[in-house]
C-alpha positions as CSV (number, residue, x, y, z in Angstrom):
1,X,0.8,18.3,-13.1
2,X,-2.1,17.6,-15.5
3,X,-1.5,21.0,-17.7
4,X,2.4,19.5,-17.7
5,X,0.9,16.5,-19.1
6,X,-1.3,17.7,-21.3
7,X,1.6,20.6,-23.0
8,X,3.7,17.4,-23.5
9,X,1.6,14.9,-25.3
10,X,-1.1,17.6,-27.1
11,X,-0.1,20.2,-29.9
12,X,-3.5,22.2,-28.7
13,X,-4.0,21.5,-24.6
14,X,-8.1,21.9,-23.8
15,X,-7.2,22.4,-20.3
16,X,-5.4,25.9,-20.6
17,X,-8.8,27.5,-19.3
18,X,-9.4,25.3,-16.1
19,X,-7.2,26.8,-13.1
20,X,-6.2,24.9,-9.8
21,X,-7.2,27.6,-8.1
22,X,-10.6,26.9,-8.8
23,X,-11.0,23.3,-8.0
24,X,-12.5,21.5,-5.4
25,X,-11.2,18.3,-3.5
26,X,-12.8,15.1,-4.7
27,X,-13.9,12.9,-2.5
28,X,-11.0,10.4,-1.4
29,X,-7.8,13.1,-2.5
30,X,-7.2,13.8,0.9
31,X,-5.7,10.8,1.7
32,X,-3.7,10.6,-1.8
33,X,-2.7,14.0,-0.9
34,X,-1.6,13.5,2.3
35,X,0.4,10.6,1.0
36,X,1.6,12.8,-1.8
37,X,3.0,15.3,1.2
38,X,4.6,12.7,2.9
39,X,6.9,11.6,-0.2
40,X,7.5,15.1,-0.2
41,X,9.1,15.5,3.2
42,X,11.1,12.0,2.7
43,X,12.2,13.1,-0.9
44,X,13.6,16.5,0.3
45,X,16.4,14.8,3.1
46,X,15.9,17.4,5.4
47,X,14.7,14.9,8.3
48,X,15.6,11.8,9.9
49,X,12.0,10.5,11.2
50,X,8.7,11.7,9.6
51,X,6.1,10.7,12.2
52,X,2.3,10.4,10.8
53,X,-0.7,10.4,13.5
54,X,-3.3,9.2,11.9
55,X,-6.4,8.8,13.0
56,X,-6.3,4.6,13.4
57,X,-9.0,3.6,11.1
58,X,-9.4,1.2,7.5
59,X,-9.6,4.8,5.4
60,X,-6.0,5.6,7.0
61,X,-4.9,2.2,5.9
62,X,-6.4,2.5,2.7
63,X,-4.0,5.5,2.1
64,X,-1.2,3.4,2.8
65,X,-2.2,1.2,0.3
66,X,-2.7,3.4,-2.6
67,X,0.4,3.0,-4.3
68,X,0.0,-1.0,-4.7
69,X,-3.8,-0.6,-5.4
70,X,-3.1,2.1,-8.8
71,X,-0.2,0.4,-9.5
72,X,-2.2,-2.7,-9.8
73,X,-5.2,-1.1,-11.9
74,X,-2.9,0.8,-13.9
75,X,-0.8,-2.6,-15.1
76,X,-4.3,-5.0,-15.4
77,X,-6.1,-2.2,-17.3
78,X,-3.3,-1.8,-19.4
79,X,-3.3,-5.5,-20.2
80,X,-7.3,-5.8,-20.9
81,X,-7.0,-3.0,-23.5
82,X,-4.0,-3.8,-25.4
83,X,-6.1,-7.2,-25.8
84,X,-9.5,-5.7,-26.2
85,X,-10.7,-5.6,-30.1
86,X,-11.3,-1.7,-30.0
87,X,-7.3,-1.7,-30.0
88,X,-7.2,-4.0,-32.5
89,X,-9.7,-2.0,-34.9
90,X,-7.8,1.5,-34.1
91,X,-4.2,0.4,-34.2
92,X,-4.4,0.8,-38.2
93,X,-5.6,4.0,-37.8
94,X,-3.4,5.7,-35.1
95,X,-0.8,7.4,-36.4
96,X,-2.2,9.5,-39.4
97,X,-4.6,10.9,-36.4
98,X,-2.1,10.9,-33.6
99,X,0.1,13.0,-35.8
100,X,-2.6,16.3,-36.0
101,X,-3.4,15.8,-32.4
102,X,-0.2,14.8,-30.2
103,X,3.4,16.0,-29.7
104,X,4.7,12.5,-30.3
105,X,5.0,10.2,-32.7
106,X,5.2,6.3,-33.2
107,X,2.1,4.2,-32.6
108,X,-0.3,3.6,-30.4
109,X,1.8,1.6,-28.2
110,X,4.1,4.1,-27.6
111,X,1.7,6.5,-26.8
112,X,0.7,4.1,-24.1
113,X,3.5,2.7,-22.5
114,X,5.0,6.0,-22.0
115,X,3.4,7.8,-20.2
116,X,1.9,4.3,-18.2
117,X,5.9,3.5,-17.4
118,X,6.5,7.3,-15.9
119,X,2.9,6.5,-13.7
120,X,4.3,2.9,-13.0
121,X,8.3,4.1,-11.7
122,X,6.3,6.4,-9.6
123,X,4.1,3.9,-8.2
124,X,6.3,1.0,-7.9
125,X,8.7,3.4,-6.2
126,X,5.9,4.4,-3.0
127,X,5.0,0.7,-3.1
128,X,8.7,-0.8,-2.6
129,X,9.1,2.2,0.3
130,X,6.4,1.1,2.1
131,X,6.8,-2.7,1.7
132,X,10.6,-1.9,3.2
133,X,10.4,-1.7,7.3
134,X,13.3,-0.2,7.0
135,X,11.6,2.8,5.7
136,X,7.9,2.7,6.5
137,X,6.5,1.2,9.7
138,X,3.5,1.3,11.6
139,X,2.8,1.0,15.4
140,X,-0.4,0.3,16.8
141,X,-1.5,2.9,19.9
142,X,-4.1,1.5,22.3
143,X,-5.3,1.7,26.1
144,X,-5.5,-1.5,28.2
145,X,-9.2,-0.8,27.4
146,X,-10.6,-4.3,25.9
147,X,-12.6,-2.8,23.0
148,X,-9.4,-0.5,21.9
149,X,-7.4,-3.6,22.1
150,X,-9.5,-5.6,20.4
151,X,-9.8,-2.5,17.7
152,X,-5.9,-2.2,17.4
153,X,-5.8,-6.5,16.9
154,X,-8.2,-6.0,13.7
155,X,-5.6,-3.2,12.3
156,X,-2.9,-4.8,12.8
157,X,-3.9,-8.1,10.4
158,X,-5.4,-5.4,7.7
159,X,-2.2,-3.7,7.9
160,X,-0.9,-6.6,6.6
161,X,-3.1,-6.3,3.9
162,X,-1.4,-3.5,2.4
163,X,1.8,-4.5,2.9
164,X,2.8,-1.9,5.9
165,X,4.8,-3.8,8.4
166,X,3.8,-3.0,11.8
167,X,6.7,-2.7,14.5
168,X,5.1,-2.8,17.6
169,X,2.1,-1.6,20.2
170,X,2.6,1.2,22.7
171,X,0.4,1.0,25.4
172,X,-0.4,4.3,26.6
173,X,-2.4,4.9,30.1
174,X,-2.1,1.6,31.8
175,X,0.3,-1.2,32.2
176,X,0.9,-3.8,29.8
177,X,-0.9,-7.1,31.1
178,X,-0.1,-10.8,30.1
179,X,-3.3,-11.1,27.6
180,X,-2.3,-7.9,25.8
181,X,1.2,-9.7,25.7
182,X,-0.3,-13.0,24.2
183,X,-2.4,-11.4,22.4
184,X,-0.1,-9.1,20.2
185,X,2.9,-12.0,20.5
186,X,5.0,-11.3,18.3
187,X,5.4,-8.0,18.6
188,X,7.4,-6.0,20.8
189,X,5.2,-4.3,23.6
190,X,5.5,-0.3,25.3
191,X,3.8,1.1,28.0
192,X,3.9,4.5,28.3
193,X,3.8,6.8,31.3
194,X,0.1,8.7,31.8
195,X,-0.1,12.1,29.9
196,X,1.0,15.2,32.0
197,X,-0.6,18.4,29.9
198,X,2.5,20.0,28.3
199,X,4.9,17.3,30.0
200,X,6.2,15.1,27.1
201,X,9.6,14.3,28.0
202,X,8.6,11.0,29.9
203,X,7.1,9.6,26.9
204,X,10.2,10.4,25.2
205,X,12.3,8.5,27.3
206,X,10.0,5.6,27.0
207,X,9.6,5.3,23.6
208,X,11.6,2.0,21.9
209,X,14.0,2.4,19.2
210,X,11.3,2.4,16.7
211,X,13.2,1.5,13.7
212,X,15.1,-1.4,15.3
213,X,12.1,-3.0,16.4
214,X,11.1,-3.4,12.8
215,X,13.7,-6.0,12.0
216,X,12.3,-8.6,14.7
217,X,9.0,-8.7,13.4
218,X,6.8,-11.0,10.8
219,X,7.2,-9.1,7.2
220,X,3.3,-9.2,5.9
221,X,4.6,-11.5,2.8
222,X,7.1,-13.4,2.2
223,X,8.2,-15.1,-1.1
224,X,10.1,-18.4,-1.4
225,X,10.4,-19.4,-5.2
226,X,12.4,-22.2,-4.7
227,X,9.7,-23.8,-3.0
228,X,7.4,-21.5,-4.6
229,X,5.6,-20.5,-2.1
230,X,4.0,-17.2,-0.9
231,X,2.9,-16.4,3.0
232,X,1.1,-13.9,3.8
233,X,1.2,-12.9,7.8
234,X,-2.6,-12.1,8.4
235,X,-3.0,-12.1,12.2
236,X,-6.2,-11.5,14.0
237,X,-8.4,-13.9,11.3
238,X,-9.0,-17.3,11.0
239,X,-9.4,-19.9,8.2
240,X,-13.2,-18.5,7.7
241,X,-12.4,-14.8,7.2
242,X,-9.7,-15.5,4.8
243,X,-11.2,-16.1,0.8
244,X,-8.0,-16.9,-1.5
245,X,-9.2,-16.6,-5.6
246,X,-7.4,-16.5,-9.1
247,X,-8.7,-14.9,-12.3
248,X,-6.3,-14.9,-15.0
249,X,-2.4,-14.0,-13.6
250,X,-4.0,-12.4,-10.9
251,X,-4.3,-13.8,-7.1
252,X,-6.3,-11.6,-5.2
253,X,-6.9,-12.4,-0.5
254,X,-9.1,-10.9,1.3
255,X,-9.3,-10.6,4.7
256,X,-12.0,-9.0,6.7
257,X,-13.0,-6.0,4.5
258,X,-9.8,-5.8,2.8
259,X,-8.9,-7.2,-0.6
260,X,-5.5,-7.4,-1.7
261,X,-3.7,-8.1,-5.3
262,X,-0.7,-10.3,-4.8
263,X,2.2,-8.8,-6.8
264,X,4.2,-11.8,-7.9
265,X,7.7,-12.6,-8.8
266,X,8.5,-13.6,-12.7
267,X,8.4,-17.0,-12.0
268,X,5.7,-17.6,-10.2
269,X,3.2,-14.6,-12.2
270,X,0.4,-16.4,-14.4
271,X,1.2,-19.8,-12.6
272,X,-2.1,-22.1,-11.3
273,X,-2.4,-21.9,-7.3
274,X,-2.1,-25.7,-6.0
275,X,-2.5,-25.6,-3.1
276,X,-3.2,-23.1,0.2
277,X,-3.5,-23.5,4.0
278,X,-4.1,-21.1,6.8
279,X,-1.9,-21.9,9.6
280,X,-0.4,-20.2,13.0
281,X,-2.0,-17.1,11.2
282,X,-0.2,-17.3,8.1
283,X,-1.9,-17.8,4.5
284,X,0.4,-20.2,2.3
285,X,0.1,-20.5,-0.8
286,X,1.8,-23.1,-3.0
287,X,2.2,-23.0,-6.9
């Protein structure tokens, strides 16, 4: 993708002697890679259900969240350095330069936007399919084990912090008792029959409707401009663990040891935040 890149915008590509074959992962493209595989699968309509077993920790979540995060850096980065005074002192200078160098023309700002708009379209794209439950959803897997429900209660509120919706708990290896009930309320609750090696039809037929469930609960923000308002579902943290601060357009939550970039609407982007409360484990914010 980068040697496409790079034969589209350059007249002479620097990268013609550097070979995939020869690279090694960076630290952290797993996950964007593994992402990347799973838009593959969805984009090529040859399934129904893609199921992803991950391995239940904040790095898996993180992966989830990549598309928002970039987007986010790609948009505010964008912004500081179309305001920055290098821009301003090479803008003159652009296009005599450009024009030796690049296979486009025009100035600066079209070089920029772009190729920024193709990176945006993609991003916003993975972001809006995993915002939709109706698409992407998450279900928390736990024993009736206190510390593995107590794990799967701290992932479900920083799922919420990168937008996944999560659609449920299944219970595997025990039964589902009233403070695993209370404790997950809303959400709809599975147990599942004890692991047989190489027997896997009676968790089949206990499995929910997985999609379906997805509808019934709490989306992880919801927008109301006419009362311009934004909630933010964060369960499993109270008033303490919640910090809520503005720089510039931006409102930024975080929430245990996630942080979170609040993508706004038009008509409530750049506005002051008046007001906020934390409430039956919902963030609102007021504008």
């Amino acid at each position: 993708m980068l040697k496409q890149l790079e034969q589209q915008y350059l007249r002479t590509p620097f990268f013609k002697a550097v070979y995939g074959q020869e690279l090694g992962i960076l630290p952290g493209m797993d996950s964007a890679l593994a992402l990347n595989a799973i838009r593959e699968y969805d984009a090529s309509g040859q399934y129904d259900v893609i199921v992803y077993d991950d391995n239940g920790s904040q790095l898996a979540l993180r992966m989830w969240g990549m598309p928002e995060i970039l987007s986010w850096y790609l948009r505010r980065f964008e912004q500081v350095f179309t305001t920055s005074d290098f821009y301003r002192a090479v803008s003159p200078f652009f296009q005599p330069v450009a024009g030796a160098v690049l296979n486009v023309s025009g100035s600066v700002n079209d070089l920029i936007n772009q190729p920024t708009n193709q990176a945006n379209d993609f991003l916003g794209a993975g972001r809006l399919a995993i915002n939709d439950p109706n698409r992407v959803a998450a279900y928390l897997v736990t024993t009736a084990d206190p510390v593995a429900v107590t794990t799967a209660h701290h992932l479900w509120g920083s799922a919420q912090q990168v937008g996944l919706t999560v659609g449920g708990v299944l219970v595997t290896a025990g039964s589902v008792e009233a403070d695993i009930t209370e404790r997950f309320a809303p959400l709809p609750i599975t147990a599942l029959p004890t692991w047989t090696s190489g027997e896997w039809q009676a968790q089949q037929d206990a499995l929910p409707d997985l999609m379906a469930q997805t509808t019934q609960v709490p989306r992880p923000i919801t927008v109301d401009e006419a009362k311009r308002q934004v909630s933010l579902f964060l369960p499993g943290f109270d008033k303490q663990q919640v910090k809520l601060t503005q720089y510039g357009p931006e409102v930024t939550i975080e929430a245990g040891d996630q942080r979170r970039n609040v993508f706004l609407p038009p008509s409530l982007s750049g506005q002051a935040v008046t007001g906020a409360k934390f409430q039956d484990g919902y963030l609102v914010i007021s504008f």
